[in-house]
GUDOLO-957150 format. One line per field, with one value per residue (C-alpha): x, y, z. Coordinates in steps of 0.1 Angstrom, whole numbers, plus 5000, padded with zeros to 4 digits. Layout:
N
px	[X,...]
py	[Y,...]
pz	[Z,...]
***
This chain:
414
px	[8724,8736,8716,8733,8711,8691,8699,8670,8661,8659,8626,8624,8608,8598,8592,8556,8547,8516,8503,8480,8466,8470,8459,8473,8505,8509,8526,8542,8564,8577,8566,8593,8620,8609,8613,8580,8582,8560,8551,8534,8510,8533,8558,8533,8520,8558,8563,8529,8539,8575,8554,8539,8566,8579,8612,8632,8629,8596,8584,8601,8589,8553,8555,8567,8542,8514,8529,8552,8581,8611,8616,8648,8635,8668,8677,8642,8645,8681,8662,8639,8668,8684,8655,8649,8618,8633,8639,8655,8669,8670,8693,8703,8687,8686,8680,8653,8666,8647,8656,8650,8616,8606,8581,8578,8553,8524,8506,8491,8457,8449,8448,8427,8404,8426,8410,8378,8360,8341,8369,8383,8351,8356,8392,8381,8351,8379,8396,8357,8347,8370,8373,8341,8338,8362,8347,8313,8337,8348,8379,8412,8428,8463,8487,8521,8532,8523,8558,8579,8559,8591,8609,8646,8649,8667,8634,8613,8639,8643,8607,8596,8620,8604,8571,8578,8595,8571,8547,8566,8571,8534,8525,8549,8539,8503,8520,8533,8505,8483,8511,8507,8471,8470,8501,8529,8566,8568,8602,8602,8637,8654,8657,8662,8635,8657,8666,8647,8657,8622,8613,8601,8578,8590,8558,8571,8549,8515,8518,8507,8477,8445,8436,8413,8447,8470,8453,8450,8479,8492,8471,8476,8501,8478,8448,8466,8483,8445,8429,8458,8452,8416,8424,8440,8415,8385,8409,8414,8377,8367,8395,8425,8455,8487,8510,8521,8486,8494,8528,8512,8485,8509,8532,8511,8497,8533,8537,8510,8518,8552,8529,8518,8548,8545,8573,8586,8577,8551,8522,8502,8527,8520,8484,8489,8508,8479,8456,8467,8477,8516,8540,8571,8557,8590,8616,8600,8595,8632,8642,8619,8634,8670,8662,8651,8683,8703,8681,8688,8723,8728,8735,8707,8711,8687,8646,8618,8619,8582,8576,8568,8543,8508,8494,8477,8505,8526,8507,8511,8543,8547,8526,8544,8581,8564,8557,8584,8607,8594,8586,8616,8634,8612,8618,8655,8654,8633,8657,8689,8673,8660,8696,8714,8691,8676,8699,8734,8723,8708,8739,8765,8745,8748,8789,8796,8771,8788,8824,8815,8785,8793,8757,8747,8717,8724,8754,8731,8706,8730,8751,8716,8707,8741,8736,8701,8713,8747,8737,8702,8723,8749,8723,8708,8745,8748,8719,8719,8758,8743,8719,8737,8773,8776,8767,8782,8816,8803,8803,8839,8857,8842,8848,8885,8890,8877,8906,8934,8968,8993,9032,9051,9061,9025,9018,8999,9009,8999]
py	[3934,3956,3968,4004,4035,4054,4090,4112,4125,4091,4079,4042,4016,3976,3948,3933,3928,3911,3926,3905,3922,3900,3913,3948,3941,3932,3907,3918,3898,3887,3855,3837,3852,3833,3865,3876,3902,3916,3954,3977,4002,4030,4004,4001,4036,4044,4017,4032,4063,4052,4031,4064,4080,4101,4107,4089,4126,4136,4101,4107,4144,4129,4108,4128,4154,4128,4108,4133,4107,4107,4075,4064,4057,4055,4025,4012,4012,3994,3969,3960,3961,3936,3914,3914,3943,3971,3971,4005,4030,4061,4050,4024,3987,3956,3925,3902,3873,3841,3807,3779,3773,3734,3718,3748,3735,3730,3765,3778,3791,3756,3739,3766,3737,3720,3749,3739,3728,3702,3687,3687,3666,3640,3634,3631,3606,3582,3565,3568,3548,3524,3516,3508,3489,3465,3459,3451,3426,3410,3403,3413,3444,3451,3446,3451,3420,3424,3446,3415,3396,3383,3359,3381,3411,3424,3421,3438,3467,3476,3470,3489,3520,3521,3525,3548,3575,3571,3578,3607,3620,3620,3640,3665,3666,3676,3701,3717,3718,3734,3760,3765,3770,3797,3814,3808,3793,3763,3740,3708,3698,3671,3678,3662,3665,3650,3613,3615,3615,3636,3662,3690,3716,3754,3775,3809,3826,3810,3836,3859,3838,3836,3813,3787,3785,3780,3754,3738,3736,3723,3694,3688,3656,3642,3645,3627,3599,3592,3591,3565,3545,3545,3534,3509,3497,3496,3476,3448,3448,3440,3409,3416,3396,3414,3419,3454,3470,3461,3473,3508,3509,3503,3525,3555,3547,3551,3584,3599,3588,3607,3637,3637,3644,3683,3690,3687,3712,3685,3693,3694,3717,3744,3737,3740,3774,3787,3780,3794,3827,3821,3835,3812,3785,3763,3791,3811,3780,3773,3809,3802,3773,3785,3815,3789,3769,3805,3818,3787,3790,3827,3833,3852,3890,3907,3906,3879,3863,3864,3897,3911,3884,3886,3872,3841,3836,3831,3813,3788,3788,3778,3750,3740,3740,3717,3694,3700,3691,3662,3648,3649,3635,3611,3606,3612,3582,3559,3565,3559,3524,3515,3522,3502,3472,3473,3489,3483,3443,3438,3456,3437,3406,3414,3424,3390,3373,3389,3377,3343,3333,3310,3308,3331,3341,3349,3374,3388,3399,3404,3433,3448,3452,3469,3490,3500,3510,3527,3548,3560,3568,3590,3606,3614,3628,3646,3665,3677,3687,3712,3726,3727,3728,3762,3767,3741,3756,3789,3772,3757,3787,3804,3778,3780,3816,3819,3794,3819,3801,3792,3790,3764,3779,3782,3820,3836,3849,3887]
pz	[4081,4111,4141,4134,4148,4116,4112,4127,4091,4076,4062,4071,4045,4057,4042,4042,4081,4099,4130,4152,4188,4217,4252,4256,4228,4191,4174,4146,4122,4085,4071,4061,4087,4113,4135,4156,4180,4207,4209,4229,4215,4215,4198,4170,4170,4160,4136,4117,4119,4103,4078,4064,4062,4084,4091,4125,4145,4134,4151,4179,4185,4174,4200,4226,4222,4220,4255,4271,4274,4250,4229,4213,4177,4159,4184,4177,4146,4144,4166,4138,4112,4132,4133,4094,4088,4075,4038,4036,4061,4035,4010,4027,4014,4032,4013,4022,4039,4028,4042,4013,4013,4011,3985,3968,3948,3976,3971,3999,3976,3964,4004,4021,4021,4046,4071,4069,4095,4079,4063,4100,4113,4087,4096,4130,4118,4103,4139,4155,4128,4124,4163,4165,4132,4142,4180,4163,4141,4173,4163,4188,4190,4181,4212,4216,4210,4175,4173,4170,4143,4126,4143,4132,4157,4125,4106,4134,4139,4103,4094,4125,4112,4081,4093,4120,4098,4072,4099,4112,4069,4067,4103,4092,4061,4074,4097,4067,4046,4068,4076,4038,4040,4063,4046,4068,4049,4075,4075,4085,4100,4123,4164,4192,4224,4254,4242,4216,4176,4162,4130,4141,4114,4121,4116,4136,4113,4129,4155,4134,4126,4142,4172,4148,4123,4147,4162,4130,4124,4159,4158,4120,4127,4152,4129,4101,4127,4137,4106,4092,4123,4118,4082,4096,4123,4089,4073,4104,4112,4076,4077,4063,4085,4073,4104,4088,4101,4136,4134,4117,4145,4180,4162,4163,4199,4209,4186,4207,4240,4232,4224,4253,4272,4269,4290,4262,4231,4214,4195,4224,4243,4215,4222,4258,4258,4236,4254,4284,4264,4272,4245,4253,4279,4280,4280,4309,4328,4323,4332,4369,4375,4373,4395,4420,4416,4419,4445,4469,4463,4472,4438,4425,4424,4393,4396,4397,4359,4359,4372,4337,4329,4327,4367,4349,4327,4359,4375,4345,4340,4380,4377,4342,4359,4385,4357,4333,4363,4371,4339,4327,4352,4348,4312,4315,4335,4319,4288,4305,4315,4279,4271,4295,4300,4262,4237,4255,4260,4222,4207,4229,4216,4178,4183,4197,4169,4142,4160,4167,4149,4121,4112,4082,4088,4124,4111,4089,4116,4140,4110,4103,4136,4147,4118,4126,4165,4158,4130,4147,4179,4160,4143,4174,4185,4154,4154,4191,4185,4157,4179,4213,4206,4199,4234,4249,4229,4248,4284,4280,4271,4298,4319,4310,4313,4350,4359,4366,4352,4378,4377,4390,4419,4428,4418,4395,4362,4356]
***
C-alpha cells in the first residue's frame, strides 16, 4: 500500500469507517487497523464528498468554492491510503490489511451484556461484600507476609508466578472481552512499562466508541482483579485457611498499586487522558518535556509543542510532565535498588548453592529459583529489544555518521 497522489478524475472508494465528533474534530478510523485519525470538518466534509462519489478534482473545486481556499485532495487522499481506508483509487485496489485477530470465537453480539450497567454494579458489589463480610468474621487480614508461606524461596517464587500471570490472563482477558462487546478487534500482547515485564490489550479502535464504552473497557481488568479479590475475601471470612487466597489477595493489591502509577500508560492513565479530553496524554507530555531539555540547552529552534492543543489540554499535559517526570525517576529508582539489593543478592545466593551445596533439596530450590529470575529478566530484554531496537538501531547509525572519519595523519577524508 503506497501513499502515491490519486489522479484528479479518480473516484475514490473506502473501506468501512467510524466517525465519532469530539470538540471541533472527528475521529475517524477502521476497526481492525488500529489506525485512528483526527480531522477537521473540512477534512470530513471531503472524505463525504469522496464517499459519494465524486471524483478527486470535483472535491477539490467543491471545496474551494464552498471555503475559498484550495485543498490538495489527491495528497489527502494518499494520506488516507497510507493509513489503510481507501479500498480503491479508480481501478486501483488495496487489500484490507487485518492483523490476526485473537479468540476468534468470543463474538462481540453474545457479550453486549458485559455493557451493562447493572452487570457493572454487581461486579462492583463482589470486593464491598466480601470486605466487609470478613471484618464482621473478625478474623485477620491478609498481609504481606503471607507472600512467603512456604518455607523454599523456590516454592514462593514459582508459586507466586503462577498466580500473578494467571491474574494478569484473566484482567486481560476482561479487557478483551469488553473490547469485543462494543465492537472493537482488541489484541492482547506482551510490553514492557519502564522495569516492568506486563501484557498490554490494544483496543485503538475504542476511540471510535462512545465515552460510557470506552470507559468500560479501561477499567474492565480492574473490575475483574476486584471482583476475584472479593471472591477471595467471602471465601476467608467464611473459614477457609488455604495460604493460596492470601497469595491471590496481596497479589492483586500489588497489581493495583502498579495501576496506579499513570505515568506510565496503565489502565488508569487511559482513564485519566479521557477524562481530561487529551488525545495522546503521554506522547505530548514527552514532546514538552524535551522542548524543555532543548530549550535550556540553546538547542531548540521550531515552535511551542503544545501550541496546537486545546488551552485545557495544555494545561494538562504541563501538570502531567511534572508528574511523569518525577514518578518515574522515582520508579526508575526504586527498581534499580530492588535489583541490586533484592534480585542481584538472591541470584548470587542460588549460583553459589547450586556450586557448593551438596544438599539436594537446597540445589533444587536454589536451580528453580535461578531459572525463575534469569528467564523472567530475558524476557523482559527480549520484549523491549522488539519494541525499542528498531529505534535504538536508528540512534546508532546516526550517531555514527555525524562522526566525520579521520586519517592517520589527522585529516579528514573527502
Amino acid at each position: 500500500m503506497t501513499g502515491s497522489a490519486a489522479p484528479l478524475d479518480a473516484r475514490v472508494s473506502f473501506h468501512p469507517l467510524e466517525f465519532r465528533q469530539d470538540r471541533a474534530e472527528w475521529v475517524v478510523g477502521r476497526q481492525g487497523n488500529d489506525q485512528v485519525i483526527a480531522l477537521p470538518h473540512v477534512g470530513l466534509t471531503a472524505l463525504r464528498l469522496l464517499e459519494s462519489g465524486h471524483t478527486v478534482g470535483e472535491t477539490q473545486e467543491r471545496l474551494r468554492v464552498e471555503t475559498g481556499r484550495h485543498f490538495d485532495i489527491a495528497a489527502f487522499v494518499a494520506g488516507l491510503t497510507t493509513v489503510g481506508f481507501v479500498a480503491a483509487i479508480g481501478d486501483r485496489s488495496f487489500q484490507a490489511s487485518h492483523g490476526r485477530v485473537p479468540l476468534p470465537w468470543l463474538d462481540g453480539r453474545r457479550l453486549r451484556w458485559t455493557l451493562r450497567p447493572a452487570v457493572h454494579a454487581a461486579v462492583l458489589a463482589v470486593p464491598v461484600v466480601g470486605l466487609a463480610v470478613l471484618l464482621l468474621s473478625e478474623r485477620p487480614l491478609p498481609s504481606w507476609s503471607g507472600l512467603l508461606w512456604s518455607e523454599y524461596g523456590s516454592v514462593n517464587l514459582v508459586v507466586q508466578s503462577i498466580i500473578a500471570w494467571c491474574l494478569i490472563g484473566l484482567h486481560e482477558l476482561a479487557h478483551l472481552i469488553t473490547a469485543r462487546a462494543a465492537g472493537v478487534q482488541a489484541r492482547v500482547r506482551l510490553g514492557t512499562r519502564l522495569q516492568f515485564l506486563v501484557a498490554q490489550t490494544e483496543a485503538s479502535g475504542i476511540w471510535l466508541k462512545g465515552r460510557r464504552e470506552r470507559l468500560t473497557v479501561y477499567l474492565a481488568g480492574l473490575a475483574m482483579n476486584g471482583a476475584i479479590c472479593g471472591w477471595c475475601l467471602l471465601a476467608m471470612g467464611f473459614g477457609a485457611r488455604t495460604p493460596l487466597l492470601t497469595v491471590v489477595v496481596m497479589t492483586l493489591v500489588l497489581s493495583f498499586a502498579n495501576q496506579c502509577m499513570i505515568f506510565m500508560r496503565t489502565d488508569l492513565y487511559f482513564v485519566v487522558q479521557d477524562l481530561f479530553g487529551c488525545r495522546n496524554l503521554y506522547s505530548d507530555a514527552g514532546r514538552y518535556l524535551r522542548y524543555l531539555v532543548k530549550r535550556a540547552a540553546g538547542w531548540w529552534r521550531g515552535v511551542h509543542p503544545l501550541d496546537a492543543l486545546h488551552p485545557v489540554e495544555r494545561t494538562v499535559v504541563r501538570a502531567y510532565a511534572l508528574v511523569a517526570s518525577l514518578g518515574t525517576a522515582v520508579c526508575v529508582f526504586v527498581g534499580l535498588r530492588v535489583f541490586l539489593d533484592v534480585t542481584m543478592p538472591l541470584l548470587n545466593r542460588s549460583m553459589n548453592r547450586l556450586m557448593n551445596s551438596g544438599n539436594p533439596v537446597l540445589w533444587l530450590d536454589s536451580a528453580v529459583t535461578t531459572l525463575v529470575l534469569v528467564a523472567l529478566q530475558t524476557l523482559w530484554a527480549r520484549v523491549w529489544w522488539r519494541r525499542h531496537g528498531p529505534r535504538v538501531r536508528t540512534a546508532v547509525k546516526a550517531t555514527i555518521r555525524t562522526v566525520r572519519p579521520v586519517t592517520r595523519s589527522g585529516t579528514s577524508r573527502p
